[in-house]
N, CA and C atoms as an extended XYZ file, in Angstrom:
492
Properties=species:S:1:pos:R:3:atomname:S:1:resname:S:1:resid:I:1 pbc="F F F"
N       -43.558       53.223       86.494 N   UNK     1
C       -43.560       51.990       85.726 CA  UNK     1
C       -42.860       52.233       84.385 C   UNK     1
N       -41.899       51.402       84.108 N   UNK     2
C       -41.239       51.440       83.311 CA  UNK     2
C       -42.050       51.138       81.488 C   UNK     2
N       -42.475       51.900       80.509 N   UNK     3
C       -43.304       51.199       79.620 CA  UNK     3
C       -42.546       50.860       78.585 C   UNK     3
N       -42.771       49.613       78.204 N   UNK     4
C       -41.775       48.659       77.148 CA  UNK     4
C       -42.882       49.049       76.108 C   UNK     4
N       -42.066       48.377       74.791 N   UNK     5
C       -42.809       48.191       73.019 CA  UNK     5
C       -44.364       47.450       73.793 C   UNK     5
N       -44.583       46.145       74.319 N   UNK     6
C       -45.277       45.456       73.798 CA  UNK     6
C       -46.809       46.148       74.765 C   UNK     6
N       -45.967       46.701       76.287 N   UNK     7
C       -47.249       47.374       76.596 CA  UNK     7
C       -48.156       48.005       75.836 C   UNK     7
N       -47.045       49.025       75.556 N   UNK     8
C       -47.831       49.919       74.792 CA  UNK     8
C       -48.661       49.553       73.225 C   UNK     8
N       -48.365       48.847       72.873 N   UNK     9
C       -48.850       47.718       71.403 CA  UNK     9
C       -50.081       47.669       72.409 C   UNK     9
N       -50.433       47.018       73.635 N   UNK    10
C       -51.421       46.484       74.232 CA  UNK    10
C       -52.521       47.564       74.684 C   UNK    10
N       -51.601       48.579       75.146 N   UNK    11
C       -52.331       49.759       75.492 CA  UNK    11
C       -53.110       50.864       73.942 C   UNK    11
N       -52.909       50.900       73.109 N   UNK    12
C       -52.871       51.013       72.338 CA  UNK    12
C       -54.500       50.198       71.416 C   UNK    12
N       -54.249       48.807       71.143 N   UNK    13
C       -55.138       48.348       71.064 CA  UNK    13
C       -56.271       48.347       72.250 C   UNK    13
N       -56.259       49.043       73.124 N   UNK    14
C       -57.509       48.954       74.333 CA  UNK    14
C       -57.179       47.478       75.099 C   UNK    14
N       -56.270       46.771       75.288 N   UNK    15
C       -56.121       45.441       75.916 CA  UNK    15
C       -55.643       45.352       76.922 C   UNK    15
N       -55.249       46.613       77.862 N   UNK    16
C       -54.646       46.538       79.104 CA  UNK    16
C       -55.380       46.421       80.282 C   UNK    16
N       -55.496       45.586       81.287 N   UNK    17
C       -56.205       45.916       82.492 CA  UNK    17
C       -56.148       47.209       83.235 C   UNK    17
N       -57.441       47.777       83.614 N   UNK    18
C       -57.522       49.050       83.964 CA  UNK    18
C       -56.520       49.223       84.883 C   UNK    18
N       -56.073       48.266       86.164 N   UNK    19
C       -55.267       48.798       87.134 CA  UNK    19
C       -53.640       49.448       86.219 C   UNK    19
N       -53.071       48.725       85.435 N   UNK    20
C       -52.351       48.447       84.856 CA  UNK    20
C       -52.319       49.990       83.761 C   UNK    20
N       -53.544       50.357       83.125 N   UNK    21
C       -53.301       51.340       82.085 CA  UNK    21
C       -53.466       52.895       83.186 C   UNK    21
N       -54.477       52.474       84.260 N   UNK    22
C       -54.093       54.047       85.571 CA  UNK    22
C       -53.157       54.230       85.949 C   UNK    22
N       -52.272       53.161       85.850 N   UNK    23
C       -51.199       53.316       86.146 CA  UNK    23
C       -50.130       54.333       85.176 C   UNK    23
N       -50.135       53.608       83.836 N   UNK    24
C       -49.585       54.193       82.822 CA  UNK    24
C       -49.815       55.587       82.631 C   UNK    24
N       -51.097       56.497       82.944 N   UNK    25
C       -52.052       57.918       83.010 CA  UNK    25
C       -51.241       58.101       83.928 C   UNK    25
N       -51.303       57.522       84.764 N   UNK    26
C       -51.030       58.765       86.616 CA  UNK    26
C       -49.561       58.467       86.393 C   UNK    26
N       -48.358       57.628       86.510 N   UNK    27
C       -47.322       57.807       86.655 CA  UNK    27
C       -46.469       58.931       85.455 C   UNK    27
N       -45.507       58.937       86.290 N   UNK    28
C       -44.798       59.831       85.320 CA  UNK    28
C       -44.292       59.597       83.706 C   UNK    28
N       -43.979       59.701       82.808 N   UNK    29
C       -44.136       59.912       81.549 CA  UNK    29
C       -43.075       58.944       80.918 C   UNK    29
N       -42.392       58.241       80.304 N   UNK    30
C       -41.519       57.726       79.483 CA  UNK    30
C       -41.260       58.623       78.683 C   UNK    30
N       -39.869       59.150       78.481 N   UNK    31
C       -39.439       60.114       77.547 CA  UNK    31
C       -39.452       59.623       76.379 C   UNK    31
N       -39.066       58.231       76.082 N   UNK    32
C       -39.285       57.307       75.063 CA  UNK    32
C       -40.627       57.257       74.378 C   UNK    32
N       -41.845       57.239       74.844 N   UNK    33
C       -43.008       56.728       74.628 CA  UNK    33
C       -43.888       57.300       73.887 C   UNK    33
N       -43.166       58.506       73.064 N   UNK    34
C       -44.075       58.887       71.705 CA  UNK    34
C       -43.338       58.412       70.477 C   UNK    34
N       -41.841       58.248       70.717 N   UNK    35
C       -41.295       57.832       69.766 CA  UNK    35
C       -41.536       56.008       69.365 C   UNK    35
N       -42.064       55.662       70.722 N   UNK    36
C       -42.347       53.899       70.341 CA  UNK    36
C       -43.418       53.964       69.937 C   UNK    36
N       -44.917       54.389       70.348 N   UNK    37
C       -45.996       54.649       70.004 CA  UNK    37
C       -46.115       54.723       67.832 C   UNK    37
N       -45.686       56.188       67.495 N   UNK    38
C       -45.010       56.351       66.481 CA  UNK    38
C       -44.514       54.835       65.986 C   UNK    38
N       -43.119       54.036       66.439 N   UNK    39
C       -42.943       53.159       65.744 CA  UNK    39
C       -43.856       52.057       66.088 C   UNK    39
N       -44.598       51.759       66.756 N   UNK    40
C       -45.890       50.641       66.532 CA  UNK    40
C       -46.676       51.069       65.284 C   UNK    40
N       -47.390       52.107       65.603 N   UNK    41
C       -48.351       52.644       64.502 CA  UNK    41
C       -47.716       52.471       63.096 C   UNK    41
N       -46.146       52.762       62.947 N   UNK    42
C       -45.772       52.685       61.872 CA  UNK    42
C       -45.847       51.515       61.128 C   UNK    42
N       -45.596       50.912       62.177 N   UNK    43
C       -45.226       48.989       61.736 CA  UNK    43
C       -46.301       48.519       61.385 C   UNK    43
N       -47.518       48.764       61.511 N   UNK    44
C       -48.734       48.391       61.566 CA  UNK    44
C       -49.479       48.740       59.981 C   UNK    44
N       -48.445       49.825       59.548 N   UNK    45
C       -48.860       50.068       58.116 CA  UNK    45
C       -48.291       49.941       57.077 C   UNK    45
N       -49.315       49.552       55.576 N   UNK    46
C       -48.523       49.172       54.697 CA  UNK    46
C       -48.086       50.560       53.814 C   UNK    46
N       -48.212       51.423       54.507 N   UNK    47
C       -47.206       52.478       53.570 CA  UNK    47
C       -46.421       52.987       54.100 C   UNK    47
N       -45.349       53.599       53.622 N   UNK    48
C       -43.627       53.577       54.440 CA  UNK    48
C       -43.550       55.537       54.649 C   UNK    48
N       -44.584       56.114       54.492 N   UNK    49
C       -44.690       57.581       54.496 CA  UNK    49
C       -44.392       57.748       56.215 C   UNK    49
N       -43.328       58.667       56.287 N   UNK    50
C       -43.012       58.751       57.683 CA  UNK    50
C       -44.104       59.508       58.991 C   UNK    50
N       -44.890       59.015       59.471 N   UNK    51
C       -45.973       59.440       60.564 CA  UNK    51
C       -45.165       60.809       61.363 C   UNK    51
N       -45.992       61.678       61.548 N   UNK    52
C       -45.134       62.575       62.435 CA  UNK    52
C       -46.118       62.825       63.606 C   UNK    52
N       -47.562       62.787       63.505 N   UNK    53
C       -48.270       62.763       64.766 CA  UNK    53
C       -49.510       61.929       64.280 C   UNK    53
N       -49.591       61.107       64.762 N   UNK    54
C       -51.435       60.590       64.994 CA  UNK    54
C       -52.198       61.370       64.959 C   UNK    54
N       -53.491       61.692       64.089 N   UNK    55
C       -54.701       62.428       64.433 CA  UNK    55
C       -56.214       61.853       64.810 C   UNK    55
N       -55.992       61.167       64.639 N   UNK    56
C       -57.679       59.926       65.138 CA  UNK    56
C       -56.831       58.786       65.194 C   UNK    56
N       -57.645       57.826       65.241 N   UNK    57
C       -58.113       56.503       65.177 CA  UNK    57
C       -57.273       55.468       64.147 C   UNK    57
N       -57.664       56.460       63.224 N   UNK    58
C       -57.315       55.867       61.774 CA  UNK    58
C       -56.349       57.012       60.652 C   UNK    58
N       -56.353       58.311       60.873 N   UNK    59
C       -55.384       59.250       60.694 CA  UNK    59
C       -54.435       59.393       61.190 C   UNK    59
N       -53.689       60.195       60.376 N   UNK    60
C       -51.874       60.308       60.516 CA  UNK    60
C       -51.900       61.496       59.971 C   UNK    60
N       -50.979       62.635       60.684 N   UNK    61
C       -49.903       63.497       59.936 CA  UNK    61
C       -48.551       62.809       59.362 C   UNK    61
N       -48.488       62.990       58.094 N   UNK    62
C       -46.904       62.264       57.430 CA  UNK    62
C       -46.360       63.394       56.789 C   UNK    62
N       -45.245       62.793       56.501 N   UNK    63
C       -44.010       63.431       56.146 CA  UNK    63
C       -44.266       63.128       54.222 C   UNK    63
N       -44.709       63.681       52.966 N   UNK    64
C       -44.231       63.225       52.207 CA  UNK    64
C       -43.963       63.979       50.906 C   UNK    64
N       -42.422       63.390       50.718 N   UNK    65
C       -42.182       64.621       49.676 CA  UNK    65
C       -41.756       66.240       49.939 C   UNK    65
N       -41.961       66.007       51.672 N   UNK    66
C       -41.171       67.427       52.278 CA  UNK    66
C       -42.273       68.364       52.367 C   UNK    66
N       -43.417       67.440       52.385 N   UNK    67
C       -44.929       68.414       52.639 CA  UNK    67
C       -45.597       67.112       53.625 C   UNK    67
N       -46.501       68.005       54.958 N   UNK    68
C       -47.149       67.449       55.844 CA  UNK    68
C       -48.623       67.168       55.050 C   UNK    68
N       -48.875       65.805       55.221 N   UNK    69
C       -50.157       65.608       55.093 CA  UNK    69
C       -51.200       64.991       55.840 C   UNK    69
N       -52.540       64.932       55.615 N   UNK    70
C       -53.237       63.857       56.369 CA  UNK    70
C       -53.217       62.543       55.474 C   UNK    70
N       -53.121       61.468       55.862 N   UNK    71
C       -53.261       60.152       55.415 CA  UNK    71
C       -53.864       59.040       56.365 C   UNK    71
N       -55.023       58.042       55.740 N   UNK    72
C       -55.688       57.256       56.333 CA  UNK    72
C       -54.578       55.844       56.543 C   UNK    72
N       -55.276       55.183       57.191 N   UNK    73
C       -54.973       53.919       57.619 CA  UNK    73
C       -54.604       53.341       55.914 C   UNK    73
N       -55.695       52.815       55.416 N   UNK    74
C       -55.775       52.554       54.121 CA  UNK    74
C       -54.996       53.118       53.032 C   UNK    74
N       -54.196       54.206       53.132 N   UNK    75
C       -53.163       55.030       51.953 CA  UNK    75
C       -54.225       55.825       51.814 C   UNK    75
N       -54.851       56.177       51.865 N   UNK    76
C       -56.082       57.546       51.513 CA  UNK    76
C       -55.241       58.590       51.981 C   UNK    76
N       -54.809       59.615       50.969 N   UNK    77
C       -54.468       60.893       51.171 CA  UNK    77
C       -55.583       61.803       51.104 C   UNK    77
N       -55.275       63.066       51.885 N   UNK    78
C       -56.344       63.619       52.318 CA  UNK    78
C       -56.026       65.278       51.868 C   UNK    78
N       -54.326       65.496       52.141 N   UNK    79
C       -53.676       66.635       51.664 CA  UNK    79
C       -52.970       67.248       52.808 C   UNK    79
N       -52.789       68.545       52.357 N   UNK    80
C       -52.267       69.401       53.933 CA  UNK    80
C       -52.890       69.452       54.701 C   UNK    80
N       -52.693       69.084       55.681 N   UNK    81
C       -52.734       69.468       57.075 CA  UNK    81
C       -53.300       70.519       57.404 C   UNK    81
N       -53.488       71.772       57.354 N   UNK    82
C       -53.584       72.518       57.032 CA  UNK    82
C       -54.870       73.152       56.867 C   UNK    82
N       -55.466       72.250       56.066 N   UNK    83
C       -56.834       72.222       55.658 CA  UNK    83
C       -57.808       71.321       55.701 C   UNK    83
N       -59.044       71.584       56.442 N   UNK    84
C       -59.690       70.441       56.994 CA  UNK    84
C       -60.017       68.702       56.112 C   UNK    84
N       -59.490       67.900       56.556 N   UNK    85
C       -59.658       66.736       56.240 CA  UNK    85
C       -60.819       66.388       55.957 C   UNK    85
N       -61.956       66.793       56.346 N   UNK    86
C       -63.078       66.331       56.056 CA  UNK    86
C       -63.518       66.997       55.117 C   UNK    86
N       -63.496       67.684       54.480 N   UNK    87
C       -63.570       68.460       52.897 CA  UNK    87
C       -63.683       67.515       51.906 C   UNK    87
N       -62.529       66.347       52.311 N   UNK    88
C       -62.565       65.288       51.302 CA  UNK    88
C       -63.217       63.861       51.352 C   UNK    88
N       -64.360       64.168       52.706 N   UNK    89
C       -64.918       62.801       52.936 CA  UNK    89
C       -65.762       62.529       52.324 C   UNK    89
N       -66.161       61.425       52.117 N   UNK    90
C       -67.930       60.876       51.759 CA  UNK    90
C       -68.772       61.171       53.325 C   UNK    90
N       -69.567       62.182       53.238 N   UNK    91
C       -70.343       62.050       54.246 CA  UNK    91
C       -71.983       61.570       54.236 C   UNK    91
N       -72.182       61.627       54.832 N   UNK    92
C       -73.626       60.680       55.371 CA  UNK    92
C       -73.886       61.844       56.185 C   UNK    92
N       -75.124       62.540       56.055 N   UNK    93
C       -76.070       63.284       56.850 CA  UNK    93
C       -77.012       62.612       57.405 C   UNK    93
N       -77.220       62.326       58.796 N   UNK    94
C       -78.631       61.502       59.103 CA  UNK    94
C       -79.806       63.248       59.527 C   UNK    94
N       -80.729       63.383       58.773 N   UNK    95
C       -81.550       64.959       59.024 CA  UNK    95
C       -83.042       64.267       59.110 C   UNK    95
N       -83.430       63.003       59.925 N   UNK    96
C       -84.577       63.101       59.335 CA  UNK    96
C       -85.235       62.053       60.765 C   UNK    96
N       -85.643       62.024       61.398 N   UNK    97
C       -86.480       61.413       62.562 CA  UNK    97
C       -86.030       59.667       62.144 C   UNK    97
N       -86.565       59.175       61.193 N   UNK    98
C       -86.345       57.632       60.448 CA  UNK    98
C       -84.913       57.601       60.888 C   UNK    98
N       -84.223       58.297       60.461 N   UNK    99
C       -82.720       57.979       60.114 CA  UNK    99
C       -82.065       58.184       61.757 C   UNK    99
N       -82.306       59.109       62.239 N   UNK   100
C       -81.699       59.300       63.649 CA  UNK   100
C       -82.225       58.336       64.458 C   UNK   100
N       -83.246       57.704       64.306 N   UNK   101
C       -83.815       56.741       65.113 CA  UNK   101
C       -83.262       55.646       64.743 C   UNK   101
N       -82.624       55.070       63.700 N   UNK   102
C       -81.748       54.000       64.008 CA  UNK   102
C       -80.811       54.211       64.910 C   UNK   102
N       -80.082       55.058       65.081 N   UNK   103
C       -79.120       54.985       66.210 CA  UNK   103
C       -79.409       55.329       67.472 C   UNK   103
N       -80.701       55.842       67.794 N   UNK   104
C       -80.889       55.758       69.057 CA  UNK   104
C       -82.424       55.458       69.459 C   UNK   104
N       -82.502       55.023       70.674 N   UNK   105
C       -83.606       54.286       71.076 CA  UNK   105
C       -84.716       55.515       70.962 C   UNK   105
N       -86.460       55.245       71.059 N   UNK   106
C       -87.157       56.074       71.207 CA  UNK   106
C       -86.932       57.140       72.094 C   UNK   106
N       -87.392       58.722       71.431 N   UNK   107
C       -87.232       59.576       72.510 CA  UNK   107
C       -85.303       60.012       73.163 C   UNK   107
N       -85.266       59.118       72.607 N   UNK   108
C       -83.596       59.698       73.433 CA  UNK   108
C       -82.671       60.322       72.323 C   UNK   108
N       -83.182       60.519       70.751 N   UNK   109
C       -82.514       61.448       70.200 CA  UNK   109
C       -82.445       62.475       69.995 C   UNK   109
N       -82.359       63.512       69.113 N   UNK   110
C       -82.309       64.570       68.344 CA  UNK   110
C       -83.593       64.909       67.886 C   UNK   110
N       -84.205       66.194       67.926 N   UNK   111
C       -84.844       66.600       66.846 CA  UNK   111
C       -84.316       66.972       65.748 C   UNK   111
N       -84.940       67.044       64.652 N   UNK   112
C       -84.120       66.652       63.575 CA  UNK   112
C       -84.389       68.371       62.991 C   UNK   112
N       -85.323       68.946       63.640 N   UNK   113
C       -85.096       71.068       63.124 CA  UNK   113
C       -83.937       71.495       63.610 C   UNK   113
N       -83.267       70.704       64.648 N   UNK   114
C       -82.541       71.654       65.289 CA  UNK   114
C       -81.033       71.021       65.031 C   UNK   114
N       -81.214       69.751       64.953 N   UNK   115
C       -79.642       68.676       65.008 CA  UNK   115
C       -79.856       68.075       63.876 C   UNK   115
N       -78.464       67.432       63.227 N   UNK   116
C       -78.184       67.069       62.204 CA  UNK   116
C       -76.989       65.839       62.530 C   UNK   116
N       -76.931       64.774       62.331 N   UNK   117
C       -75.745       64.283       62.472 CA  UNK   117
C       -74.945       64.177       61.246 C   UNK   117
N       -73.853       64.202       61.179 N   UNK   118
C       -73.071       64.103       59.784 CA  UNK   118
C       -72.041       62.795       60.062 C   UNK   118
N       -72.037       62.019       59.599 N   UNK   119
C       -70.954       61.152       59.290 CA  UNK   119
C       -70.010       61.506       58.025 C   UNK   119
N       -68.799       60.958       58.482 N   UNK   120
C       -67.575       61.226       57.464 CA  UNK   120
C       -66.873       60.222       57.334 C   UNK   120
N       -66.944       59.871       56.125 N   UNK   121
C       -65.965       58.135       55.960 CA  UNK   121
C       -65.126       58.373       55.142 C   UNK   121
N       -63.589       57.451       54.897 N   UNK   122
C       -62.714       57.662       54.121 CA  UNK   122
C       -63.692       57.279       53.006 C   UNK   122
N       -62.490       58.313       51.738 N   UNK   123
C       -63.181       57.703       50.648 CA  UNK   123
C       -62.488       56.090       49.992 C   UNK   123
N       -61.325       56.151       50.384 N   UNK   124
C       -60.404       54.959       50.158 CA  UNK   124
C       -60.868       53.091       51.158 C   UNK   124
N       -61.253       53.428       52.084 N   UNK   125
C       -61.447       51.939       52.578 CA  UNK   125
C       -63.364       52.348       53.222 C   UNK   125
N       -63.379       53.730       53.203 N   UNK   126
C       -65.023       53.897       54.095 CA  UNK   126
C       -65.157       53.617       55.898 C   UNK   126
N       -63.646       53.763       56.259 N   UNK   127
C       -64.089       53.441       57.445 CA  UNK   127
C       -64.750       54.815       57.998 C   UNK   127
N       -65.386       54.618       59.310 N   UNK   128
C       -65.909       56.087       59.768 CA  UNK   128
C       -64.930       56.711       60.418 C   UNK   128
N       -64.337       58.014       60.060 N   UNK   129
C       -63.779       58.490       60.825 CA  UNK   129
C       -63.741       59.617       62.001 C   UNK   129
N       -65.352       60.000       61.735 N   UNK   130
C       -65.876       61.363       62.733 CA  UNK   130
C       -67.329       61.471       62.492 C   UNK   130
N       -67.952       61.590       63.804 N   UNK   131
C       -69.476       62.171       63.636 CA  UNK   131
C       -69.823       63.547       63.773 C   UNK   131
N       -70.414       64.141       64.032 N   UNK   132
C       -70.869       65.665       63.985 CA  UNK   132
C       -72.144       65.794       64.416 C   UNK   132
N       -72.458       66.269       65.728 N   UNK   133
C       -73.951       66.631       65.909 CA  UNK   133
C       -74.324       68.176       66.059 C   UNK   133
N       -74.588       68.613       64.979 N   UNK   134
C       -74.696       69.963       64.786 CA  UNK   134
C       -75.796       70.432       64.015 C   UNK   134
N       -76.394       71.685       64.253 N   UNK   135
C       -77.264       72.251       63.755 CA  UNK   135
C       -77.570       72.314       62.349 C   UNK   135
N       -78.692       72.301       61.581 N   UNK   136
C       -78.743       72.039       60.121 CA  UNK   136
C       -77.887       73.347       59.410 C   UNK   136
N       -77.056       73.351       58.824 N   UNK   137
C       -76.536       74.598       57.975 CA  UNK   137
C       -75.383       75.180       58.609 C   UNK   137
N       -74.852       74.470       60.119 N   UNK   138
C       -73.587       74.800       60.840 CA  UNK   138
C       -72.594       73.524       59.689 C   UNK   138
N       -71.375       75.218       59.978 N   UNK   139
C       -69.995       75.207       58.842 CA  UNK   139
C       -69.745       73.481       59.527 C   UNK   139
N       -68.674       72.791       58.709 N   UNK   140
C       -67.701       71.312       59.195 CA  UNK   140
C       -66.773       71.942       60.221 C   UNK   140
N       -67.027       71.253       61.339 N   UNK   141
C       -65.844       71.367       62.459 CA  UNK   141
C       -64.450       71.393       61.924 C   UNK   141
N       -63.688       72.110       62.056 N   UNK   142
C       -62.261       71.346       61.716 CA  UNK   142
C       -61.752       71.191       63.528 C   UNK   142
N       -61.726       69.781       63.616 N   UNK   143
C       -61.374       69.166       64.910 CA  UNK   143
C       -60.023       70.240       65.444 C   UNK   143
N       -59.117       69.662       64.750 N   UNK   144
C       -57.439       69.937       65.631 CA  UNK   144
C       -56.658       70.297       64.223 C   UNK   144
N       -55.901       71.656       64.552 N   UNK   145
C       -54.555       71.850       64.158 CA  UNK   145
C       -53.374       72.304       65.005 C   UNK   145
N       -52.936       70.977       65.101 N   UNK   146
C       -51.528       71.056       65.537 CA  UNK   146
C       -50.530       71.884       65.206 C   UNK   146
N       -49.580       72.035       66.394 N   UNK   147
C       -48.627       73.356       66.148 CA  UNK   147
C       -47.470       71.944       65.828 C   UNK   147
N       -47.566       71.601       64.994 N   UNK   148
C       -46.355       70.701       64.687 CA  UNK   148
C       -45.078       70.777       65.359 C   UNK   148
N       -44.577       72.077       64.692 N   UNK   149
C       -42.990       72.561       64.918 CA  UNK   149
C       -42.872       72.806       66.505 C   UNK   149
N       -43.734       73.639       67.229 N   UNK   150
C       -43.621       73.642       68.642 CA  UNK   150
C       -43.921       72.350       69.392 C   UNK   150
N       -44.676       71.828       68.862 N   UNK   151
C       -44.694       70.569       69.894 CA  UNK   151
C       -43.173       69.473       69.482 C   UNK   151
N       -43.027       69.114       68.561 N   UNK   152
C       -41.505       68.641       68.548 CA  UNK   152
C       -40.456       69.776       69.522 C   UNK   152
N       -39.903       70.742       68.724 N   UNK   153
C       -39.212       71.666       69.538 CA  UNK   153
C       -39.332       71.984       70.885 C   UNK   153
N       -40.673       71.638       71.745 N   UNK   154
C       -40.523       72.446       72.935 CA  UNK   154
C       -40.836       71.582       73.700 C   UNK   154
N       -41.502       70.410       73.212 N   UNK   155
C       -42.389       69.522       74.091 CA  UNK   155
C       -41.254       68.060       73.866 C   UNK   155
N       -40.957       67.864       73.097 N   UNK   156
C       -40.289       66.316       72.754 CA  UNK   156
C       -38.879       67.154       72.616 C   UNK   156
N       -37.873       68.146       72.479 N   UNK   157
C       -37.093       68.435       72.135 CA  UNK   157
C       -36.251       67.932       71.164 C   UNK   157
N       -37.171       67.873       69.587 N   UNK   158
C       -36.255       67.623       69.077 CA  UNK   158
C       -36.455       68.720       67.634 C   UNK   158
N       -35.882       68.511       66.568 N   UNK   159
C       -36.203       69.263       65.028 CA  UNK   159
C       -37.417       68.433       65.026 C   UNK   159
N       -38.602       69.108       64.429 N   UNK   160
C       -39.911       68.736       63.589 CA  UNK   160
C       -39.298       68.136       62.433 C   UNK   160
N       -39.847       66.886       61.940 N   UNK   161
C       -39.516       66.500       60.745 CA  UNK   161
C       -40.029       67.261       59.653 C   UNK   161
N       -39.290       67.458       58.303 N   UNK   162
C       -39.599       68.459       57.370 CA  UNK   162
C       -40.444       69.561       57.769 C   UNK   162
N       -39.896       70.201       58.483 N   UNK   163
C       -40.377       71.366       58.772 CA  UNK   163
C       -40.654       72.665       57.726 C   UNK   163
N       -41.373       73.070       57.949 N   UNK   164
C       -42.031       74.286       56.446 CA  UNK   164
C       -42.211       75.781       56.863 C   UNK   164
């Protein structure tokens, strides 16, 4: 199946019918289709910092100034890449039976000696951008670091933008 701009806009927002997006998974790949992806996401934001990979939801690796950074949806800079993004969040610890029990029904959560949930929100708009269910006094995950330069170079064949 051939994937155009607007699919993927659709796929993207979660709006595709399942037959339709298994399709998109199981068939073979559009060589095109990180570079359109990329320009949706771009279009979608009001800052002109060049995206070089998606990292969540609401994160971006950009290009700026000839240094890779993380940046939110909202313009929230976060810094290099490099170094875990969540260093710079507002987090929310839920550590306490009351608090974990809002989010889940009786009995079906956490004890709270052993688990901890952590929320992490931008500090710029507060959206949530990661939870954490981990032991009280376990280090911050750092999710993903990307091999930038190899995945352009070997995987998309092209130069990594500002490469370092």
């Amino acid at each position: 199946m051939k994937e155009d701009k607007k699919t993927l806009e659709r796929m993207l927002e979660g709006d595709l019918p399942w037959e339709q997006l298994k399709s998109i998974i199981a068939d073979h790949k559009d060589p095109n289709r990180f570079d359109m992806i990329l320009e949706i996401l771009q279009e979608k934001l009001k800052w002109k910092d060049q995206i070089i990979l998606p990292l969540h939801e609401h994160l971006y690796i950009v290009s700026k100034g000839g240094d890779r950074i993380v940046k939110c949806d909202c313009g929230y800079e976060f810094g290099d890449y490099k170094i875990n993004w969540k260093s710079k969040c507002r987090i929310r610890v839920r550590d306490t039976f009351e608090q974990i029990e809002e989010l889940y029904p009786k009995d079906m959560g956490c004890d709270e000696k052993w688990e901890e949930l952590r929320e992490f929100y931008c500090p710029g708009c507060f959206s949530l951008l990661d939870v954490e269910a981990v032991p009280p006094g376990y280090p911050v995950i750092f999710n993903f670091l990307p091999d930038i330069d190899n995945f352009y170079e070997k995987w998309l064949g092209k130069n990594p933008p500002d490469k370092k």
